[in-house]
MARBA-638077 format. One record per residue (C-alpha): residue number from 1; x, y, z. Coordinates in steps of 0.2 Angstrom, whole numbers, plus 5000, padded with zeros to 4 digits. Example, Ala and Ser with C-alpha at 12.3 -4.5 7.8 and 13.67 -1.06 7.14 Angstrom:
   drenvex     xx     yy     zz
         1   5062   4978   5039
         2   5068   4995   5036
This chain:
   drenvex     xx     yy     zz
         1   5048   5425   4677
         2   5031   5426   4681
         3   5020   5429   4700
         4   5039   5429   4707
         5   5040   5441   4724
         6   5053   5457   4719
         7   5058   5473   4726
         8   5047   5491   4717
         9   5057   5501   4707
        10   5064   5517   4718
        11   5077   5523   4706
        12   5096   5521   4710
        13   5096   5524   4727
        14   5087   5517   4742
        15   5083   5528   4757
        16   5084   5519   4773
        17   5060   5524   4773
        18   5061   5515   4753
        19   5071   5502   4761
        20   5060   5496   4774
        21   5043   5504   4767
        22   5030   5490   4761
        23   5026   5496   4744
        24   5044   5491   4740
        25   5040   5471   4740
        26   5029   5466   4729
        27   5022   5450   4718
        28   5023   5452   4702
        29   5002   5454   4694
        30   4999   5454   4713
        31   4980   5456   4716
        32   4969   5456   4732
        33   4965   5438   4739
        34   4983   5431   4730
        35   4995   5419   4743
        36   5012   5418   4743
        37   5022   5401   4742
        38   5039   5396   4742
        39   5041   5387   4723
        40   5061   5384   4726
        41   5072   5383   4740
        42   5076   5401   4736
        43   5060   5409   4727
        44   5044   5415   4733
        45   5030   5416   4720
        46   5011   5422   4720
        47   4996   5409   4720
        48   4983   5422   4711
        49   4965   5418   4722
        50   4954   5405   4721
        51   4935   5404   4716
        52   4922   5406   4732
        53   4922   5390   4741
        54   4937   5383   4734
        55   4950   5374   4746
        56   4968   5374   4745
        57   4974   5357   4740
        58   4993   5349   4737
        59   4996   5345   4721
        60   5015   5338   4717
        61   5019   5346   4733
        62   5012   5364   4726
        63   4999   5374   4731
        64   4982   5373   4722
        65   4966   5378   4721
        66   4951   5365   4720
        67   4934   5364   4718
        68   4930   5348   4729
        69   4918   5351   4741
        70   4920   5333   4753
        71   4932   5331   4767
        72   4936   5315   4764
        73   4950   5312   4779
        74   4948   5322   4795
        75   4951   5321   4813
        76   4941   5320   4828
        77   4927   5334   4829
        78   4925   5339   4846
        79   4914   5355   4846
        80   4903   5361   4834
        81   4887   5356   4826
        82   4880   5352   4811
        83   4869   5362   4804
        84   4855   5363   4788
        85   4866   5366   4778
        86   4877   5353   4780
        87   4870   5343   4765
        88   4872   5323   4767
        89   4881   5312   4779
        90   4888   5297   4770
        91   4900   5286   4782
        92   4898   5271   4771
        93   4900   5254   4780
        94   4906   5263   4798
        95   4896   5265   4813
        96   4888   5283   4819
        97   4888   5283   4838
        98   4879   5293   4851
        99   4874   5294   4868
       100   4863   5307   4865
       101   4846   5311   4855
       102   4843   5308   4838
       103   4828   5319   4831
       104   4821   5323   4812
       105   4807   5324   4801
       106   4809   5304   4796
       107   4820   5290   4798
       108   4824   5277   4782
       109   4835   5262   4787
       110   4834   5250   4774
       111   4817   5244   4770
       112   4810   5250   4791
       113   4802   5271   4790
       114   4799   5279   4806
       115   4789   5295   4801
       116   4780   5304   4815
       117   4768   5293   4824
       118   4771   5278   4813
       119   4783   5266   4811
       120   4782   5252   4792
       121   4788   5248   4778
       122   4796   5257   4764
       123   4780   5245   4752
       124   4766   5248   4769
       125   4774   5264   4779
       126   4759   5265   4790
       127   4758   5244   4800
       128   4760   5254   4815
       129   4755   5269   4826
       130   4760   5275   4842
       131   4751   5285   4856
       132   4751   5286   4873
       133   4750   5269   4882
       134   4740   5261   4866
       135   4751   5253   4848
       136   4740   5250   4836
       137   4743   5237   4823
       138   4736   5240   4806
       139   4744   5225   4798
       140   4746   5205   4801
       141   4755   5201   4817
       142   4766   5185   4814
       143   4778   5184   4830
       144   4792   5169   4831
       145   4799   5175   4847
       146   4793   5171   4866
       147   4780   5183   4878
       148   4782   5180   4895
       149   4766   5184   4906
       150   4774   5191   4921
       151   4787   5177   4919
       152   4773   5163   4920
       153   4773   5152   4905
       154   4780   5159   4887
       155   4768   5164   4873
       156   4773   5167   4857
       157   4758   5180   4851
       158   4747   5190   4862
       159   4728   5194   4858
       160   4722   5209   4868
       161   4703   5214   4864
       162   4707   5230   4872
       163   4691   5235   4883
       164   4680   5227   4870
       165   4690   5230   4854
       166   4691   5215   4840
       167   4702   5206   4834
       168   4703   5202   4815
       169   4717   5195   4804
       170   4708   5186   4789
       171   4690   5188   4788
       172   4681   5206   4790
       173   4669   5209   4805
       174   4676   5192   4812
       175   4692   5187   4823
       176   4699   5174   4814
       177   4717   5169   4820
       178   4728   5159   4810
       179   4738   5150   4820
       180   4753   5139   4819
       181   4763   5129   4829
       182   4766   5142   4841
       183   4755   5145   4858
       184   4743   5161   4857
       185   4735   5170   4874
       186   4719   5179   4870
       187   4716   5192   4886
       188   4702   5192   4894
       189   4689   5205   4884
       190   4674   5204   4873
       191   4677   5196   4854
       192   4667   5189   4839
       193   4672   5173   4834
       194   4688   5165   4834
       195   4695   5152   4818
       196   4712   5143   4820
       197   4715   5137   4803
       198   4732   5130   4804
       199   4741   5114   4812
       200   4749   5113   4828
       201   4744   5129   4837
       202   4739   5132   4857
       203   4726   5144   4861
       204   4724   5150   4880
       205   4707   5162   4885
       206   4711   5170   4900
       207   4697   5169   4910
       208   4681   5180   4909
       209   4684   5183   4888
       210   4667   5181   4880
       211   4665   5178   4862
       212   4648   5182   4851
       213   4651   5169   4839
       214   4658   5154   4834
       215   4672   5146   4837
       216   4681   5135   4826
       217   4697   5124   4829
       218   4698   5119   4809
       219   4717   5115   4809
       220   4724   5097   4817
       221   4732   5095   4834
       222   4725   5112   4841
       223   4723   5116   4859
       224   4710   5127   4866
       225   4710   5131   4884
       226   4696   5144   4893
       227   4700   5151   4911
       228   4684   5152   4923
       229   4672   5162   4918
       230   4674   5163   4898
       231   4654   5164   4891
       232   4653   5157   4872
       233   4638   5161   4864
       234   4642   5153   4848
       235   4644   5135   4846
       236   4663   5126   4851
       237   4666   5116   4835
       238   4679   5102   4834
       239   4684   5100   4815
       240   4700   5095   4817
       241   4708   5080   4823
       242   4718   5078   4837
       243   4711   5093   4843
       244   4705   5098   4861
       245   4695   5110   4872
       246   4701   5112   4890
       247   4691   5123   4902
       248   4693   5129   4920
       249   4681   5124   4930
       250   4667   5137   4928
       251   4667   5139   4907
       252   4650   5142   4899
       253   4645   5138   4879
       254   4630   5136   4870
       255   4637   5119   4865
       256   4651   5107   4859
       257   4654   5099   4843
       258   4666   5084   4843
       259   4667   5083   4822
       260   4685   5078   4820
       261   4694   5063   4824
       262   4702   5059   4842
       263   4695   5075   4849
       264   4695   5077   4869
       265   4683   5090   4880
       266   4687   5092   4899
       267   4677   5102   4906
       268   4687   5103   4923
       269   4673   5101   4934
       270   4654   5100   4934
       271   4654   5122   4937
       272   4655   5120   4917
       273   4641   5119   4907
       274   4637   5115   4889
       275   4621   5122   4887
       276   4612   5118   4872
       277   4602   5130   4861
       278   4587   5129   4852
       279   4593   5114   4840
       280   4608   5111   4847
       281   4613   5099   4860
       282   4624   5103   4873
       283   4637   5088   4867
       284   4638   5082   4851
       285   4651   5069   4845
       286   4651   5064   4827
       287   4670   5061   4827
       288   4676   5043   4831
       289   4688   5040   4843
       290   4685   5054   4856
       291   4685   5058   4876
       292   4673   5069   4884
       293   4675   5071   4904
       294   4672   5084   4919
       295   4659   5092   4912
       296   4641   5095   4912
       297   4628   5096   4899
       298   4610   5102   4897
       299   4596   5108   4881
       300   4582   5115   4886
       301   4576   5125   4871
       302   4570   5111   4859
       303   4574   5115   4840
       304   4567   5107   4824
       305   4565   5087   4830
       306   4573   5092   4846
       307   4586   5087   4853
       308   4597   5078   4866
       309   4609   5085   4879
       310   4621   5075   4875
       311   4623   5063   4858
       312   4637   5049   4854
       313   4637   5047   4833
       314   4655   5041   4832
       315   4663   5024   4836
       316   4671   5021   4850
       317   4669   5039   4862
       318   4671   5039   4880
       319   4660   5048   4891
       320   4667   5048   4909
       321   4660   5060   4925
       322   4647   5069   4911
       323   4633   5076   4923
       324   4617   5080   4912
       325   4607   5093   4922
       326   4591   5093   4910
       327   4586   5088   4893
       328   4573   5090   4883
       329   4574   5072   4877
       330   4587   5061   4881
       331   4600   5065   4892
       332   4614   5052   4883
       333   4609   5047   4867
       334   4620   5036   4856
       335   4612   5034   4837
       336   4618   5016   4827
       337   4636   5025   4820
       338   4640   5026   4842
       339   4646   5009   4843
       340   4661   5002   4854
       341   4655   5017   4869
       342   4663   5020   4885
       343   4647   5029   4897
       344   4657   5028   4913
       345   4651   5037   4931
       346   4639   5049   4923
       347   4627   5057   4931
       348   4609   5059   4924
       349   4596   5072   4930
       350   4579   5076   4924
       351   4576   5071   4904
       352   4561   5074   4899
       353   4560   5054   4890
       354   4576   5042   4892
       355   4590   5045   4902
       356   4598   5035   4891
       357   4592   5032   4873
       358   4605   5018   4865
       359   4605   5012   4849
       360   4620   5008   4845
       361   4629   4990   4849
       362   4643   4986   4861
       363   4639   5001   4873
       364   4645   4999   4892
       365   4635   5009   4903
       366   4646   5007   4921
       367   4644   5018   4938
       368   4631   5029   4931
       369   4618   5037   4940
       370   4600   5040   4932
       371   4590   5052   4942
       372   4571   5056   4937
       373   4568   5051   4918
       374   4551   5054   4910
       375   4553   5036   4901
       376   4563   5023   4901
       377   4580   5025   4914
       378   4590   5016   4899
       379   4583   5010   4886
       380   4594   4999   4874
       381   4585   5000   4859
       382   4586   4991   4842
       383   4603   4987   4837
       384   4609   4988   4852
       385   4618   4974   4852
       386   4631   4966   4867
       387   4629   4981   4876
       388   4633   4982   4895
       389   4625   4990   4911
       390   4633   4986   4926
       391   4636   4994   4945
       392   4622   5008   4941
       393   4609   5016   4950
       394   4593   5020   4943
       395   4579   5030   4953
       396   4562   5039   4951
       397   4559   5034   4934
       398   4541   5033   4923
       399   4546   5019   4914
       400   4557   5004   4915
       401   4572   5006   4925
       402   4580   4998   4911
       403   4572   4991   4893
       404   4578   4978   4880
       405   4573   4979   4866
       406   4568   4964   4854
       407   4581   4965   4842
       408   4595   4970   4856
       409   4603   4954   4859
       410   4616   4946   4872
       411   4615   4961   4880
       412   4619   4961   4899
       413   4613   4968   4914
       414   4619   4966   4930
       415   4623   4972   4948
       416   4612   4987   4947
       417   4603   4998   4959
       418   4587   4999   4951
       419   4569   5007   4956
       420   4562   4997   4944
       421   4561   4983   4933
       422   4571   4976   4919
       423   4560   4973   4904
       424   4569   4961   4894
       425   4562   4958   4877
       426   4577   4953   4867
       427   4575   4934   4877
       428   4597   4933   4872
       429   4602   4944   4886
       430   4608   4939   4905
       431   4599   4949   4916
       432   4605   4946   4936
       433   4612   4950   4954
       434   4599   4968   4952
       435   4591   4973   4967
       436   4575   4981   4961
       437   4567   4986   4977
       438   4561   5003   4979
       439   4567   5017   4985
């Protein structure tokens, strides 16, 4: 047999040192590095050594050597570390779990890489950069969960200009924001111009944000609302339907551009002013179906032709509690496309012509208050047609407190405070109950 364990050669006889010496039991081939194994019940035999950084496997229930280098089955480790030169960590589906710190050059976890400072994606490894107190954000920000501002109402996106930084989505040098169905805050801070594109969206301006340009609500059923204090130096323009500017009381913009259908202006009080630009007017509704109120309205700095402070081109608008401060021409003026007006409990000061210049059919002028008018107070011009003053108070007027013209007929007027006369030239219209003595 071969590798078996036997006794050296001595001769015939043993002496009681060859007996117990330990040159006397030997493996047969024996080298340095070899093992001994029982291989029967009976026999001991010699595994010769492995190769370096071989294990001792089982293999029939023998002894071997193998070259597998992974521990596929092991117990709990419970000291240790490892090291460099560990190679991989593969646990397949299982979970790794520590209390403590995990640090490293990089971090992969499916299609998420965290590399130093910045944290993407394994097709844009560079969206975001950390730093002390400051994230910045490289890429488009689309957010479907809930921002709570100190637990006040919930925001699903937040817009911080921070300390007179930009913000730009779409369109380079601008801050356009595309947003949809969802409710944006935009912190208080300096900023370009501001676009929302898309349907259904709700943009709060904390208050004191100032913006250099324009600002657009293109998309239907948008929201803008401006805390106290916000300066717009671009025109505020109305495109879409449905859609609506809300301001604190105290809000001021170059102007107001009521384009789109069903579009709504609350100015929450008379601190906020829509002061028109050179040719711009303060207020401008082309859209049909809208509601200005709580607001007030100026233009001072005639344009090309000049302008109004306020002007009605769409059917059927409603101006409520519109105070007009000063106007280069008219305070109020509706053109032939503002028919089927609402001019309710306005309040009209200083126009450098008419108060009111109406020119459109079917207006109702009720509860106003016309205050210092370089021509006519209201004048209901041609086309006026079945138009309405009624409960108003006209005063310190150059012309007529209130002219008719020829081709204005049935209109009426009636129950007026006026400083003047009524010059009636239609000879349709019901003039009555006005007390037209001086003031």
């Amino acid at each position: 047999m071969a590798n078996e364990l036997k006794h050296g050669s001595v001769g015939t006889e043993l002496t009681q040192a060859e007996w117990e010496g330990i040159g006397t039991h030997v493996v047969a081939n024996q080298a340095v590095g070899d093992i001994i194994y029982a291989s029967t019940t009976s026999q001991l035999r010699r595994l010769a050594k492995g190769t370096d950084t071989h294990v001792l496997i089982l293999a029939s229930g023998i002894p071997a050597w193998s070259a597998t280098t992974g521990v596929t089955t092991v117990g709990a480790l419970n000291g240790g570390s490892i090291t460099s030169g560990f190679g991989t960590i593969d646990t397949g589906s299982s979970a790794i779990t520590t209390t403590g710190l995990i640090s490293g050059g990089s971090l992969d976890v499916d299609d998420v890489v965290v590399n130093g400072a910045t944290i993407g994606h394994t097709d844009d490894t560079d969206l975001m950069t950390v730093a002390d107190g400051v994230l910045t954000v490289s890429g488009a920000v689309d957010i479907q969960g809930g921002y709570s501002n100190g637990g006040g109402a919930p925001y699903d996106g937040v817009v911080d200009a921070g300390g007179g930084g930009n913000w730009t989505t779409a369109q380079a040098g601008d801050d356009a924001l595309d947003a949809g169905d969802y409710t944006m805050l935009i912190k208080g801070g300096a900023y370009s111009t501001l676009t929302v594109s898309t349907d259904d969206a709700r943009i709060v301006v904390e208050p004191g944000a100032t913006f250099s340009g324009a600002v657009v609500l293109s998309g239907n059923d948008v929201t803008l609302v401006l805390g106290a204090g916000c300066a717009m130096s671009g025109l505020i323009t109305l495109s879409g339907n449905n859609c609506s500017l809300i301001c604190e009381n105290g809000v001021d913009t170059v102007g107001v551009l009521l384009s789109g259908d069903f579009g709504y202006l609350n100015g929450g009080g008379w601190e906020s002013l829509m002061d028109g630009g050179s040719g711009v007017n303060g207020i401008n509704i082309t859209g049909d179906d809208c509601i200005v109120e709580n607001v007030a309205a100026k233009n001072t700095s005639p344009g090309p032709g000049t302008h109004s402070a306020t002007r009605v081109a769409g059917a059927r608008a409603v101006m409520r509690t519109v105070k007009v401060l000063q106007a280069d021409i008219a305070g109020i003026e509706t053109t032939s496309g503002g028919t089927d007006l609402l001019i309710d409990g306005c309040f009209l000061l200083d126009s450098d012509n008419e108060g009111m210049y109406i020119a459109g059919p079917r207006v109702r002028i009720i509860g106003c208050h016309v205050l210092s008018a370089g021509g006519d107070a209201i004048a209901l011009k041609s086309a006026a047609d079945n138009s309405l003053v009624i409960g108003c108070v006209v005063q310190d007027q150059t012309g007529d407190s209130v002219e008719i013209d020829t081709n204005s007929e049935n209109c009426v007027v009636v129950g007026n405070r006026l400083d003047g006369a009524v010059d009636d030239n239609s000879g349709t219209s019901t003039v009555a109950s006005n007390d037209e003595t001086a003031f």
